[in-house]
N, C-alpha and C positions, 0 to 999 in steps of 0.2 A: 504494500500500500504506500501511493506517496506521500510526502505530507500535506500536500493540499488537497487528498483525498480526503487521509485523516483530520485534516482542521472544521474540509463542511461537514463530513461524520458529525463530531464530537463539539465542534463549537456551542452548542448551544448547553451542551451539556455542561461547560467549565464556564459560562456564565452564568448559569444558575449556581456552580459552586461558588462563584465568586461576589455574588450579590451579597450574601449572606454576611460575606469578609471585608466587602470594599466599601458597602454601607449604601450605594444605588444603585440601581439598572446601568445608567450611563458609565459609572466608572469602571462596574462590571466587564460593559463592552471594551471601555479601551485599555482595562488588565488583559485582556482575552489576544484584544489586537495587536496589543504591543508583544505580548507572548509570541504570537506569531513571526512576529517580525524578529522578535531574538533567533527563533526557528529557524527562520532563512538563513537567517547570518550565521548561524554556530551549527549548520548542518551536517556538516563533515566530522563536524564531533559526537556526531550520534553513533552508536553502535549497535549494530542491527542485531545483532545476537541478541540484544536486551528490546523489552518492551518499549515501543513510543510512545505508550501513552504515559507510562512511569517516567520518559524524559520529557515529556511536555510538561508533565504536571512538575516537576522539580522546573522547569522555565516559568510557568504560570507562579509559581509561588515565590520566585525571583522577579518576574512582576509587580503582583503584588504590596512584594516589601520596596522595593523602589518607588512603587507610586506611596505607599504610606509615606515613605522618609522623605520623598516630595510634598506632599499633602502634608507635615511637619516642617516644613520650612529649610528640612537638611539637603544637602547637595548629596543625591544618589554614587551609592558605590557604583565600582565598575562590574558590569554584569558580569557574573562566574557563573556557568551552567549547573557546575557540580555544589554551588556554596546549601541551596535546603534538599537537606538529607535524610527528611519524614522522618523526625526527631522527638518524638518523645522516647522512641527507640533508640537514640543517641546512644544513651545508656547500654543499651544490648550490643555483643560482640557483634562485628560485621557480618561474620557466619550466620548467625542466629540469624541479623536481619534482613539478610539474604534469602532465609530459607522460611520468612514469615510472609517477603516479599513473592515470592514464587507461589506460597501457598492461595495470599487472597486472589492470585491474577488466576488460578485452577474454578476461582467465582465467578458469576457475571451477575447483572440484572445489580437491583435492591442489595442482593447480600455484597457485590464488588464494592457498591458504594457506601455502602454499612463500614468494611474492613477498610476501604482506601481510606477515609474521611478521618476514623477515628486513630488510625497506625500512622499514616502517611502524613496527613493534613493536620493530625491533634486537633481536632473538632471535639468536643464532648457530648457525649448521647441527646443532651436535649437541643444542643444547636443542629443535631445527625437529621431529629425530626424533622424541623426547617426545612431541611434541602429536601432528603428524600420521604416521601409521603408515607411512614409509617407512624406505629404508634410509636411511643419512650418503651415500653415495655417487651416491643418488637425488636427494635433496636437491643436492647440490651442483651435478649435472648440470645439476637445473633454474634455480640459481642462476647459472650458467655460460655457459649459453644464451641466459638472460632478457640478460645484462649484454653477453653480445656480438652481441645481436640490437639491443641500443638504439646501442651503440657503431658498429654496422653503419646505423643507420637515421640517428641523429641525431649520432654522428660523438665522442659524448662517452663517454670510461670513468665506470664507477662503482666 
């Protein structure tokens, strides 16, 4: 897929996760578009081996924090593609969050974006609602499940 395959796919998709974050519709759009545009530019540093959607969304959330530290009055870092690294996981060995990361992309639908949002993105269950159309208690389940299914396989809590 190229990526301006992948942009008309998904765009709509990382504007709605990004409303949530960027506080309107409009800024939404132009975190999404300026993403894009990083895209073009740092394409050759994509590695197809790995998912795109996991590299965009580490672009989109380097968006993001550039338009907040704009939106603050800071002068924006220099864009690093690799700088957010779905950090609340920080914490956890690269292995581990390698193998947390392989596990939620084995998801799709509701449950991808259940495990992306809250592993990747550090969303917390009741902002999860928000975006995707479940209950909290839905939500949770699948958070609940996801964390004792790794703990069950790979022997580690998250």
């Amino acid at each position: 897929m190229t990526l301006e395959q992948f942009y008309k796919n998904k765009r709509s998709h990382y504007v709605k996760l990004m409303k949530a974050r960027a506080g309107s519709p409009e800024a939404a759009e132009d975190i999404v578009q300026e993403a894009f545009c990083r895209a073009l530019q740092y394409w050759d540093s994509y590695d197809p081996t790995l998912p795109l959607e996991a590299w965009f969304t580490r672009i989109v959330n380097n968006s993001l924090k550039a338009y907040k530290n704009m939106e603050k009055g800071h002068s924006s870092e220099p864009f690093d593609e690799e700088e957010v690294d779905g950090t609340d996981c920080r914490m956890l060995n690269k292995q581990l969050w390698e193998t947390i990361r392989r596990e939620i992309n084995q998801y799709d639908g509701e449950h991808y974006e259940v495990l992306s949002l809250y592993f990747e993105h550090q969303y917390k269950p009741r902002d999860i609602c928000k975006v995707v159309d479940l209950k909290y208690k839905n939500v949770e389940t699948i958070l609940q499940r996801f964390k004792r299914d790794i703990k069950d396989t790979y022997g580690e809590d998250l």
